[in-house]
N, CA, C and O atoms as CSV, one atom per row, in Angstrom:
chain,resi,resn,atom,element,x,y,z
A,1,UNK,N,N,5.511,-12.677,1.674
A,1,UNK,CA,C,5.282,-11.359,2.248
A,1,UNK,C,C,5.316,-11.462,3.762
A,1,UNK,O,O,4.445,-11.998,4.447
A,2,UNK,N,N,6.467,-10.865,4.216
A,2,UNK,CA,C,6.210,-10.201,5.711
A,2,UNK,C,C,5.124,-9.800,6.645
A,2,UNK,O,O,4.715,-8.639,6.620
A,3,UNK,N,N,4.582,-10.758,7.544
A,3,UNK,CA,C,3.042,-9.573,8.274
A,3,UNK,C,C,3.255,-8.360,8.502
A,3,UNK,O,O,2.597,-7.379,8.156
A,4,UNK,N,N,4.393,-8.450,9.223
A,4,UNK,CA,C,4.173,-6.536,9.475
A,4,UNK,C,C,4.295,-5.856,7.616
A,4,UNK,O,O,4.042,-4.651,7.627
A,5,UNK,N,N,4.482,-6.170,6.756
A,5,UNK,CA,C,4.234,-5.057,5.931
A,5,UNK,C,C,2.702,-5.532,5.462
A,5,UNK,O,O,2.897,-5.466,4.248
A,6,UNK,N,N,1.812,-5.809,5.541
A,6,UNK,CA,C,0.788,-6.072,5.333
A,6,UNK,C,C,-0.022,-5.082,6.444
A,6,UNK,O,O,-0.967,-4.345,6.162
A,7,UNK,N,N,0.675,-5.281,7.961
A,7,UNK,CA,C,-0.052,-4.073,8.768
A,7,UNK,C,C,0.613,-3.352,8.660
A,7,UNK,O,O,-0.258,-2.536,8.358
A,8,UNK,N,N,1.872,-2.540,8.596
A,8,UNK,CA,C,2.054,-1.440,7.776
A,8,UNK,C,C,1.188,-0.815,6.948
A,8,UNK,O,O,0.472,0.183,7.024
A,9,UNK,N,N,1.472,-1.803,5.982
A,9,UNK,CA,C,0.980,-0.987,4.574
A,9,UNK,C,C,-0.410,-0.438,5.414
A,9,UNK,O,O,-0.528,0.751,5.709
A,10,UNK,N,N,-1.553,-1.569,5.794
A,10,UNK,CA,C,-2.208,-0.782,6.275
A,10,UNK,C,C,-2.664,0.856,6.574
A,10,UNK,O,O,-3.292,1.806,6.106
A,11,UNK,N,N,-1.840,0.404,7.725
A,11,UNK,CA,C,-1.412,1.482,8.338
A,11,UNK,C,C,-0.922,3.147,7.603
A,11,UNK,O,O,-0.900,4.256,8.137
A,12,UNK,N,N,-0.684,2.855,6.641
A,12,UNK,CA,C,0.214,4.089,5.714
A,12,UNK,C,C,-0.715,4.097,4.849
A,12,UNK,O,O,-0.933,5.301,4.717
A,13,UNK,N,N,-1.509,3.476,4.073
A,13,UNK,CA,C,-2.756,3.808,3.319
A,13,UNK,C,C,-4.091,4.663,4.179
A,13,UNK,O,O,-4.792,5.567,3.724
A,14,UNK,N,N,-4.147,4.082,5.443
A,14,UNK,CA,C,-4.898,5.091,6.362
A,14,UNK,C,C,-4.621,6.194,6.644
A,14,UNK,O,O,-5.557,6.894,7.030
A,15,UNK,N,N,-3.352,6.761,6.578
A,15,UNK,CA,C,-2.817,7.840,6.975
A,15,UNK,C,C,-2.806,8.824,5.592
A,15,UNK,O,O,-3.073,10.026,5.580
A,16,UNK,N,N,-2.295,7.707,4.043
A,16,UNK,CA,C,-2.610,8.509,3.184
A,16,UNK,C,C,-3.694,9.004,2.234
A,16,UNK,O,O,-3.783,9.656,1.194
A,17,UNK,N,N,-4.450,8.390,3.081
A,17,UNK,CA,C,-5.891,8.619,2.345
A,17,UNK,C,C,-6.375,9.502,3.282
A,17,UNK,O,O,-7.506,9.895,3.000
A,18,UNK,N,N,-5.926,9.939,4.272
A,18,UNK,CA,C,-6.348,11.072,5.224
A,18,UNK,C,C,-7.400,10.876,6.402
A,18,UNK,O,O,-8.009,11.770,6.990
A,19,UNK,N,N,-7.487,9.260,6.649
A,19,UNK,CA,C,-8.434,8.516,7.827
A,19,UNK,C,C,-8.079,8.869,8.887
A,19,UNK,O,O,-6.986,9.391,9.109
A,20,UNK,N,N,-9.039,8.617,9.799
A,20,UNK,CA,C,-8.909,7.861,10.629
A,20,UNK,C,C,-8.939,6.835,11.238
A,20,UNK,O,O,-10.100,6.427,11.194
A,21,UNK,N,N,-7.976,5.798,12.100
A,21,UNK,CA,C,-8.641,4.371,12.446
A,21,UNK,C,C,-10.364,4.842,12.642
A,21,UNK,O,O,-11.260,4.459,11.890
A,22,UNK,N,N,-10.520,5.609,13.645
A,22,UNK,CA,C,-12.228,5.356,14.060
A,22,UNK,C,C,-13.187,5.578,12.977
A,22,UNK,O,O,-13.945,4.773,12.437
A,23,UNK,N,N,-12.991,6.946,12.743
A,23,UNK,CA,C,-13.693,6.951,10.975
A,23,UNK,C,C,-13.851,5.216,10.050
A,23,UNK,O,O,-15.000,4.888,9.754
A,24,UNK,N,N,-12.744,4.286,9.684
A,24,UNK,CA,C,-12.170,3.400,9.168
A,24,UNK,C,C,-13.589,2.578,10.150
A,24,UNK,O,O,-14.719,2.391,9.700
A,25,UNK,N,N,-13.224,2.296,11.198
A,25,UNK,CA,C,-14.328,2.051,12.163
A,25,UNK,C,C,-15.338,2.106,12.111
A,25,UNK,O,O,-15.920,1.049,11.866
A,26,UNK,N,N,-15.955,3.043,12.258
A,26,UNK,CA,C,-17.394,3.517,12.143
A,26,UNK,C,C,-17.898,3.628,11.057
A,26,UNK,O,O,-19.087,3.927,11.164
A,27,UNK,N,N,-17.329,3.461,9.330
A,27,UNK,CA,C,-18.215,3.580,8.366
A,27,UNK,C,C,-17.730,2.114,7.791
A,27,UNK,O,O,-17.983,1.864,6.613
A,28,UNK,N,N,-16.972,1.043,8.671
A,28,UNK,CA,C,-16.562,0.017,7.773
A,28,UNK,C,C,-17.211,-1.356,8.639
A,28,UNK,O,O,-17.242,-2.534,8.284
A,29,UNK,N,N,-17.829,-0.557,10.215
A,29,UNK,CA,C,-18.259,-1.538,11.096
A,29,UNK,C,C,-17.504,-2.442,11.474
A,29,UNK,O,O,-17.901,-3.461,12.039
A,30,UNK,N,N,-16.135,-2.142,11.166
A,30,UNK,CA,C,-15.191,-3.582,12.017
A,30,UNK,C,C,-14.784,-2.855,13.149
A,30,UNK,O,O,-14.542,-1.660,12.979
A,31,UNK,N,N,-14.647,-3.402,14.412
A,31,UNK,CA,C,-14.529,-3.591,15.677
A,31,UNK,C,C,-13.079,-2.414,15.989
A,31,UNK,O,O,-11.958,-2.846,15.720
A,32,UNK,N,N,-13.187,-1.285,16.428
A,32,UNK,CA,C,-12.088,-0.048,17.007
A,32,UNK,C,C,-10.789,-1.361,17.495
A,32,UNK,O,O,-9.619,-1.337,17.111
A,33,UNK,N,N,-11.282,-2.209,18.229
A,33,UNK,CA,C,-10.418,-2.937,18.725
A,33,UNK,C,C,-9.566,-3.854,17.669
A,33,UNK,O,O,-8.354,-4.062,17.619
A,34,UNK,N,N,-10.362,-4.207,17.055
A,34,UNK,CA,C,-9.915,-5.409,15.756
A,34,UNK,C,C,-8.836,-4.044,15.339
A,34,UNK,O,O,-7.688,-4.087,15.781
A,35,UNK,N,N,-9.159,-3.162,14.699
A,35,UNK,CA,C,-8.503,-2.332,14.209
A,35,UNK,C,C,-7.299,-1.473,14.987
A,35,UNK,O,O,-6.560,-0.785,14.283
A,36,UNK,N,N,-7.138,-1.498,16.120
A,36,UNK,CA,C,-5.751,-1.272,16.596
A,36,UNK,C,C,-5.144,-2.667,16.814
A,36,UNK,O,O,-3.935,-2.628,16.587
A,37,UNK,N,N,-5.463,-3.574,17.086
A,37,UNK,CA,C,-5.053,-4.840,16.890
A,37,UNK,C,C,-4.115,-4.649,15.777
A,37,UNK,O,O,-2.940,-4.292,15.856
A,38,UNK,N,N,-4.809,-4.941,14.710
A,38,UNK,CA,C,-4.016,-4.975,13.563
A,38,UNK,C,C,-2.994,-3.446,12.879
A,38,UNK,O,O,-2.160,-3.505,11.975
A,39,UNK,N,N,-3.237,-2.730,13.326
A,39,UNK,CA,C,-2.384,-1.361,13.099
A,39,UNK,C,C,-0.966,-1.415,14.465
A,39,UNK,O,O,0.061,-0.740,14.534
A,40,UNK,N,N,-1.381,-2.269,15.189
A,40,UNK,CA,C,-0.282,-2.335,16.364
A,40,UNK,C,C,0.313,-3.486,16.120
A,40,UNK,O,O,1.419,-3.448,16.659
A,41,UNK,N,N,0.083,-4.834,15.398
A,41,UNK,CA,C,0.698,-5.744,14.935
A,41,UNK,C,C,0.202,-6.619,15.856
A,41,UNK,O,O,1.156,-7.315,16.201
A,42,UNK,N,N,-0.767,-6.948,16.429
A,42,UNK,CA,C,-0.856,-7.720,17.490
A,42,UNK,C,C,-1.629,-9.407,17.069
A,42,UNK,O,O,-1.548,-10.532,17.563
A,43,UNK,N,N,-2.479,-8.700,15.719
A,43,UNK,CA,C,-2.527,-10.037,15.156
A,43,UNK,C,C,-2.727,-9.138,13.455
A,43,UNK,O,O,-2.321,-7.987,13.301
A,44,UNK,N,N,-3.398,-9.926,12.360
A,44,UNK,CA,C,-2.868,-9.965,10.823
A,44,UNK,C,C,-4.779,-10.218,10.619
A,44,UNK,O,O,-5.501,-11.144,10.990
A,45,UNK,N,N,-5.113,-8.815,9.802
A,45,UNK,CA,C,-6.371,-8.899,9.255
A,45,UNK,C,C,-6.816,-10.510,9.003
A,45,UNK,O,O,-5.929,-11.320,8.734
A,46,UNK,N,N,-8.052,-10.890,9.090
A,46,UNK,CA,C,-8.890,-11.634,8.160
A,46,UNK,C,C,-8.933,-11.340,6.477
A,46,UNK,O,O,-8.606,-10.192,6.175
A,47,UNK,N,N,-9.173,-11.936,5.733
A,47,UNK,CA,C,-9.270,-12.033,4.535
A,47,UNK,C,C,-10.218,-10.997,4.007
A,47,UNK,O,O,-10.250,-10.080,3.187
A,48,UNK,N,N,-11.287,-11.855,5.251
A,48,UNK,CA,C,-12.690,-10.664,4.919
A,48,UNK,C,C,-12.393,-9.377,5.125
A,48,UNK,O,O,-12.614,-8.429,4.372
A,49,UNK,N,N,-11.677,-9.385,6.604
A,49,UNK,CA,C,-11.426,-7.508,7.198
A,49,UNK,C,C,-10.385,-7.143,5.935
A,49,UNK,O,O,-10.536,-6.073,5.345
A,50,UNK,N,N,-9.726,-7.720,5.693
A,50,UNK,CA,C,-8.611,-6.781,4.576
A,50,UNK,C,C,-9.532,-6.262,3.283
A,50,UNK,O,O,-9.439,-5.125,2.821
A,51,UNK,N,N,-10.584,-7.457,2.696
A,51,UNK,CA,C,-11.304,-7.120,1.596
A,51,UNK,C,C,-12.640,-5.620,1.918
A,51,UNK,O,O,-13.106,-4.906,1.030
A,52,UNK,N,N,-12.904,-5.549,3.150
A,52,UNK,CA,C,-13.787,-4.532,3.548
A,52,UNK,C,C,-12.492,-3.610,3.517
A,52,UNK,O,O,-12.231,-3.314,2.352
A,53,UNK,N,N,-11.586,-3.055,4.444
A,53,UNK,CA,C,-10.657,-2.290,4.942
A,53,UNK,C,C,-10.246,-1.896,3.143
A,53,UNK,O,O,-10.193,-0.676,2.984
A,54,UNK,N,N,-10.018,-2.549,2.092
A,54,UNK,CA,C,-9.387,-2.240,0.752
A,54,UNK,C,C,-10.253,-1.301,0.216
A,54,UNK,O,O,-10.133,-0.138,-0.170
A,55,UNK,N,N,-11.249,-2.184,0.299
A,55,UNK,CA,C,-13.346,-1.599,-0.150
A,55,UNK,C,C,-13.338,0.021,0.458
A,55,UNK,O,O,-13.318,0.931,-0.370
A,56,UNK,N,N,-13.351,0.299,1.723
A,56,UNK,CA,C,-13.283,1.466,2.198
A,56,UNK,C,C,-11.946,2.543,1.651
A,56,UNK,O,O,-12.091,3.756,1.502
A,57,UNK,N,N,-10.997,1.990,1.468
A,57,UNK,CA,C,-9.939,2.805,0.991
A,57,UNK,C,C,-10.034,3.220,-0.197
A,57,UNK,O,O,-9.551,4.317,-0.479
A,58,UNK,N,N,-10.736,2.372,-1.253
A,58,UNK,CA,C,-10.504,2.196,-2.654
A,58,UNK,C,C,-9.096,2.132,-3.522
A,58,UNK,O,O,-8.485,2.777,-4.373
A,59,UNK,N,N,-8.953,0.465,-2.441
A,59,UNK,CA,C,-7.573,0.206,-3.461
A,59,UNK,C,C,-8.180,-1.059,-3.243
A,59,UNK,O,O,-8.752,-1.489,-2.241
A,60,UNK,N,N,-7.886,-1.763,-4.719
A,60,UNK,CA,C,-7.964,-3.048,-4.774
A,60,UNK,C,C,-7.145,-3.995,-3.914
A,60,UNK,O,O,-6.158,-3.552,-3.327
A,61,UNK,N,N,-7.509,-5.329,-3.797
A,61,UNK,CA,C,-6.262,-6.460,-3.223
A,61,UNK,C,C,-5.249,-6.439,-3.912
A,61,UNK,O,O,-4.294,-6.487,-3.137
A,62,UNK,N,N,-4.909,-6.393,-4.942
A,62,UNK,CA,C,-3.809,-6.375,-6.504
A,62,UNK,C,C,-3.126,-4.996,-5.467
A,62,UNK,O,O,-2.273,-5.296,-4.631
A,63,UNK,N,N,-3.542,-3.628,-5.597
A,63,UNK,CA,C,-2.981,-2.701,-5.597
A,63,UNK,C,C,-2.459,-3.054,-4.230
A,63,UNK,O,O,-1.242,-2.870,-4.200
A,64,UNK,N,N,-2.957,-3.510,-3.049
A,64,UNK,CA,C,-2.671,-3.792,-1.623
A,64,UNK,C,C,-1.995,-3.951,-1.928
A,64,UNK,O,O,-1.151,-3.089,-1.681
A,65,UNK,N,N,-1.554,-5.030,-2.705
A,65,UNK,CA,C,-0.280,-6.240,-2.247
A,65,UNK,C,C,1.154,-6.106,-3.105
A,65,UNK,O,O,2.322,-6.389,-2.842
A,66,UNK,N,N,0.309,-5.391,-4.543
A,66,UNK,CA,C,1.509,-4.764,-5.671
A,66,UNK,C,C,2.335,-3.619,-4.447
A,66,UNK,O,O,3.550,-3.565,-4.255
A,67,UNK,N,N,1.701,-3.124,-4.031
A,67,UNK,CA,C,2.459,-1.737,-3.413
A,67,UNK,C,C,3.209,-2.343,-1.914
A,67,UNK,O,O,4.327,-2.104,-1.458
A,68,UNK,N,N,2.307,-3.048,-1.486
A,68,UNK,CA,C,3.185,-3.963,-0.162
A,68,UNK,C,C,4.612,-4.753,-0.436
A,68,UNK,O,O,5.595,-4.886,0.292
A,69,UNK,N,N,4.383,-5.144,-1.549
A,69,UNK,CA,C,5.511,-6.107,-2.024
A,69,UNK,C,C,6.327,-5.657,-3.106
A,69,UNK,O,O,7.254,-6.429,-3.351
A,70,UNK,N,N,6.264,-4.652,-3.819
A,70,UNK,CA,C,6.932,-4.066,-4.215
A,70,UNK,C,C,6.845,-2.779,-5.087
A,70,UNK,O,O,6.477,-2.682,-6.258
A,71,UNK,N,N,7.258,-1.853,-4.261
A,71,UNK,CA,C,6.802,-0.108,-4.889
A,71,UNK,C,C,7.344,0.415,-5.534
A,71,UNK,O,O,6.914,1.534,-5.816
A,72,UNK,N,N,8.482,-0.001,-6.104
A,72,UNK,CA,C,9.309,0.702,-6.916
A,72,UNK,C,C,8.896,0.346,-8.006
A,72,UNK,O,O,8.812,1.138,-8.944
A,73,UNK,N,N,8.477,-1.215,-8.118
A,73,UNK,CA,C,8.871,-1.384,-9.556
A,73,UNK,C,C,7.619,-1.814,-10.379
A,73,UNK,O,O,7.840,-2.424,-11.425
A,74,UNK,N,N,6.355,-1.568,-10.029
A,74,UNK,CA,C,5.067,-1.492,-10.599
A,74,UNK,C,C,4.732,0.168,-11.266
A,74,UNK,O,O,4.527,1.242,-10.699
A,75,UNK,N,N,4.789,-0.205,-12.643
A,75,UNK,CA,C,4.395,1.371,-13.444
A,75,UNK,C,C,2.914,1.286,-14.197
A,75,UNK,O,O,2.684,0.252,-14.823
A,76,UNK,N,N,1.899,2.327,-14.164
A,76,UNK,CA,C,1.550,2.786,-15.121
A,76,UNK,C,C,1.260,3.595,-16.248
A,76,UNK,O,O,0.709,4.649,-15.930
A,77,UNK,N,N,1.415,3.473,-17.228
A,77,UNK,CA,C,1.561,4.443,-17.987
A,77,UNK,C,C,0.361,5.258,-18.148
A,77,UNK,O,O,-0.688,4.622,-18.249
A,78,UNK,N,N,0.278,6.848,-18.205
A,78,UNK,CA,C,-0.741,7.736,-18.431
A,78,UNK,C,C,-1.655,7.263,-18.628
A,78,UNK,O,O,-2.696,7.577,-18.051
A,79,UNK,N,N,-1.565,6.321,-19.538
A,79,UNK,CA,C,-3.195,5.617,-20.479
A,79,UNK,C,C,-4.086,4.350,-19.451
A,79,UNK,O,O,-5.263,3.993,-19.392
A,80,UNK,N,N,-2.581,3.866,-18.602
A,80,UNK,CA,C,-3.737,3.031,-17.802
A,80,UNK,C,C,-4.478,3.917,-16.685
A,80,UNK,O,O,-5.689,4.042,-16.504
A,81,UNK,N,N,-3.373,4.515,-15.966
A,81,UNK,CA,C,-3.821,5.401,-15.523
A,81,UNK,C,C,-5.262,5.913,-15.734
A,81,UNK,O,O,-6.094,5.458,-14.950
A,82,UNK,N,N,-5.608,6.622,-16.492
A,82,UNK,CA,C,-6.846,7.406,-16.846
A,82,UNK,C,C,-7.703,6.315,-16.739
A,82,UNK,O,O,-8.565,6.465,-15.873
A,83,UNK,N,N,-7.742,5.021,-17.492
A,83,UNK,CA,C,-8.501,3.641,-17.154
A,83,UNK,C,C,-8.755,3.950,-15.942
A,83,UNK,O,O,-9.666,4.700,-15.593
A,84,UNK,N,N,-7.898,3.347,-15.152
A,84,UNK,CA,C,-8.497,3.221,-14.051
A,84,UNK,C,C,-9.281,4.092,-13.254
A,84,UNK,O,O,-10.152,3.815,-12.429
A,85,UNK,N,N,-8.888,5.069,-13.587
A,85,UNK,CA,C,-9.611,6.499,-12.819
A,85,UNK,C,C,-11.009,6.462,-13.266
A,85,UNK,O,O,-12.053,6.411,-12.616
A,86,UNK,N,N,-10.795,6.498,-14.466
A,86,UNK,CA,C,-12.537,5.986,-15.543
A,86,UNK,C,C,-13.225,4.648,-15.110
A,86,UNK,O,O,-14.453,4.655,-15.208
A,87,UNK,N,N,-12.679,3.580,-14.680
A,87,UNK,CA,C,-13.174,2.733,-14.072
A,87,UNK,C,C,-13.906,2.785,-12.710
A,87,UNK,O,O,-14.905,2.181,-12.322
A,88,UNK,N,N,-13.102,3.696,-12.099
A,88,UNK,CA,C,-13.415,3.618,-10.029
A,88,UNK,C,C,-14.577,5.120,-10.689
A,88,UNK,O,O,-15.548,5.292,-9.952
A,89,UNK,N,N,-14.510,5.991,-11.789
A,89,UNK,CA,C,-15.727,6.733,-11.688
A,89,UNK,C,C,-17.462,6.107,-11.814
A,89,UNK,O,O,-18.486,6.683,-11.445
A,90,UNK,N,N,-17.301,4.582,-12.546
A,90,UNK,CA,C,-18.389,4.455,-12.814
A,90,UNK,C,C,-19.469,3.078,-11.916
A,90,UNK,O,O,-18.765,2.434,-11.138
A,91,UNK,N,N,-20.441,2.772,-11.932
A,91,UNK,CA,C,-21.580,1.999,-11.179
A,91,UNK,C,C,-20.695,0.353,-11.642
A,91,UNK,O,O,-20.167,0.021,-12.703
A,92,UNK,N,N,-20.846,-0.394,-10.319
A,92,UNK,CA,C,-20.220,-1.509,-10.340
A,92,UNK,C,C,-21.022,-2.136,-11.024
A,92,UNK,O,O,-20.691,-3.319,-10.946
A,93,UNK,N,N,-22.133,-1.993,-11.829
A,93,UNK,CA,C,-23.025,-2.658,-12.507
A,93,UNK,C,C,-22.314,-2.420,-14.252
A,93,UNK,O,O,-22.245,-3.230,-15.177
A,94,UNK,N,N,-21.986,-1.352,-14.191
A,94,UNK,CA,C,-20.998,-1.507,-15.322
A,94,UNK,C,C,-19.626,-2.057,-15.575
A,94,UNK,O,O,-19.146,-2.595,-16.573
A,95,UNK,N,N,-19.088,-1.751,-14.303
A,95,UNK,CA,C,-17.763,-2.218,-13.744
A,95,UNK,C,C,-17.629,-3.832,-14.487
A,95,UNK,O,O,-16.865,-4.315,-15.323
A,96,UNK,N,N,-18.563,-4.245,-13.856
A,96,UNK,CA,C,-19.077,-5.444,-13.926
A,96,UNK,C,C,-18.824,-6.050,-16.139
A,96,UNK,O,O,-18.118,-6.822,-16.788
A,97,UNK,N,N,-19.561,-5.385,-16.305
A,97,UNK,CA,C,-19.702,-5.723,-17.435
A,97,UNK,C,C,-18.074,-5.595,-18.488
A,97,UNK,O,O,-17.540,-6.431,-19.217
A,98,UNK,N,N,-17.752,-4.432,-18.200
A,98,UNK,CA,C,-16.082,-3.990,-18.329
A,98,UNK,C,C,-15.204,-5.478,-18.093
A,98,UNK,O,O,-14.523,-6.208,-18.813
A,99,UNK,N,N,-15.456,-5.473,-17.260
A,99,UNK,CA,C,-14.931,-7.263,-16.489
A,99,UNK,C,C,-15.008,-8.340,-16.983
A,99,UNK,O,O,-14.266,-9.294,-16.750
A,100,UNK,N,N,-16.065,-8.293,-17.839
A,100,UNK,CA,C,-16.806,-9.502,-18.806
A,100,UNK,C,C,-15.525,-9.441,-19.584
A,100,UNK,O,O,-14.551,-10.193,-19.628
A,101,UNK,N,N,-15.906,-8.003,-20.347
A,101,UNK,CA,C,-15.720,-7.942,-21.828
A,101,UNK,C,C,-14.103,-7.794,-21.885
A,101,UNK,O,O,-13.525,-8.064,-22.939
A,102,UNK,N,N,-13.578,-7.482,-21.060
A,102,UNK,CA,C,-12.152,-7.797,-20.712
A,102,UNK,C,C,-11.851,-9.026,-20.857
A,102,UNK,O,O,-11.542,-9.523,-21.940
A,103,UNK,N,N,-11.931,-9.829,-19.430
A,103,UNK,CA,C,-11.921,-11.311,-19.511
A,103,UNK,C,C,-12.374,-12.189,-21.482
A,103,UNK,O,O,-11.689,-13.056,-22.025
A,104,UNK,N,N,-13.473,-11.644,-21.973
A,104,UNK,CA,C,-13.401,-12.217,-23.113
A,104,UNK,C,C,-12.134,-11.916,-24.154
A,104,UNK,O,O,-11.387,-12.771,-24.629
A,105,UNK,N,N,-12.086,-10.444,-24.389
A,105,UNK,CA,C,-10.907,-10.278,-25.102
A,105,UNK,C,C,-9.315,-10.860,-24.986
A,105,UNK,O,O,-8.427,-11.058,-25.816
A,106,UNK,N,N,-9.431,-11.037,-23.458
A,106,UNK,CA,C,-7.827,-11.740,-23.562
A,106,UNK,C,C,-8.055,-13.585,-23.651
A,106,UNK,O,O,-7.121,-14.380,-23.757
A,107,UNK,N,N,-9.120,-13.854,-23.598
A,107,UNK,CA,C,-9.619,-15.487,-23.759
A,107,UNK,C,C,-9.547,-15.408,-26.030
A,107,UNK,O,O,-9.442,-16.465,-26.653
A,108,UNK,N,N,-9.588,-14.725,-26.401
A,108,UNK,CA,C,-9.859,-14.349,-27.763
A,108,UNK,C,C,-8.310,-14.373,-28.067
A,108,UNK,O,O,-7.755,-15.309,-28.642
A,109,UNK,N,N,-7.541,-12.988,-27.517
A,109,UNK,CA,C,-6.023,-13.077,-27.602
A,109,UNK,C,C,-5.443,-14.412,-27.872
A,109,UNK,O,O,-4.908,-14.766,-28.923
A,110,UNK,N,N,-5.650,-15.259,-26.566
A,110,UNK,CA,C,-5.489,-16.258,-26.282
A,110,UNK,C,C,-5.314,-17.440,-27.287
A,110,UNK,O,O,-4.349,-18.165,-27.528
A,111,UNK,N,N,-6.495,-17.388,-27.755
A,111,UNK,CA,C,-7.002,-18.415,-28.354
A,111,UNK,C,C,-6.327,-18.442,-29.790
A,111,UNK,O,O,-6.253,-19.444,-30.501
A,112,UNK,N,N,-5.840,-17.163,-30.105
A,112,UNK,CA,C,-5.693,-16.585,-31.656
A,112,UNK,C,C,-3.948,-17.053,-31.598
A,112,UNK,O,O,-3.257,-17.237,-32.601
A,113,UNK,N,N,-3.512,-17.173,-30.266
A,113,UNK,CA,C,-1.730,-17.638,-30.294
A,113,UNK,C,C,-1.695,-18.787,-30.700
A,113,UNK,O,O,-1.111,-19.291,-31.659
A,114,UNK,N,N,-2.429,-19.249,-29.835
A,114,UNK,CA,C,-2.426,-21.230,-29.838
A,114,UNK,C,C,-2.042,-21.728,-30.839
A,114,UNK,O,O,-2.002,-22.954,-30.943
């Protein structure tokens, strides 16, 4: 992956989520400066700043980087869709548990090929 599409993308998720850098700023506590920095290309988020900056947007790292690296050709169908929407509605304490019981079922899948 290219840096500038990483500050791009940035950049175009702020705009389409209807931010502002300072807003982005002021409720995410990273530095006005850090943040034109990286919207001007001058240097390439931290790991941490990208994982806060995602956190505030509500797009995962997956979705960051699926859509950075390639937008055409990632689909979901209606049904995940609604998942996910049903997912980002509920307490990360459940989230959480969803996560478990996921992770077990495809360890089960798994196990049942072998």
């Amino acid at each position: 992956m290219q840096d500038l599409e990483i500050n791009s993308r940035i950049r175009q998720l702020i705009t389409d989520k209807g931010y502002t850098i300072y807003q982005l700023s002021k409720e995410s506590s990273i530095p006005l400066s850090t943040l034109y920095g990286i919207i001007n290309n001058v240097y390439l988020p931290s790991i941490h700043t990208l994982i806060i900056i995602c956190k505030f947007l509500n797009v995962s790292m997956g979705e960051f980087f699926l859509e950075c690296c390639s937008a055409g050709s990632f689909y979901l169908s209606p049904s995940e869709e609604q998942h996910i929407f049903l997912y980002r509605s509920i307490s990360s304490r459940l989230q959480n548990h969803i996560d478990e019981y996921l992770l077990l079922l495809a360890e089960t899948n798994a196990s049942k090929h072998e």
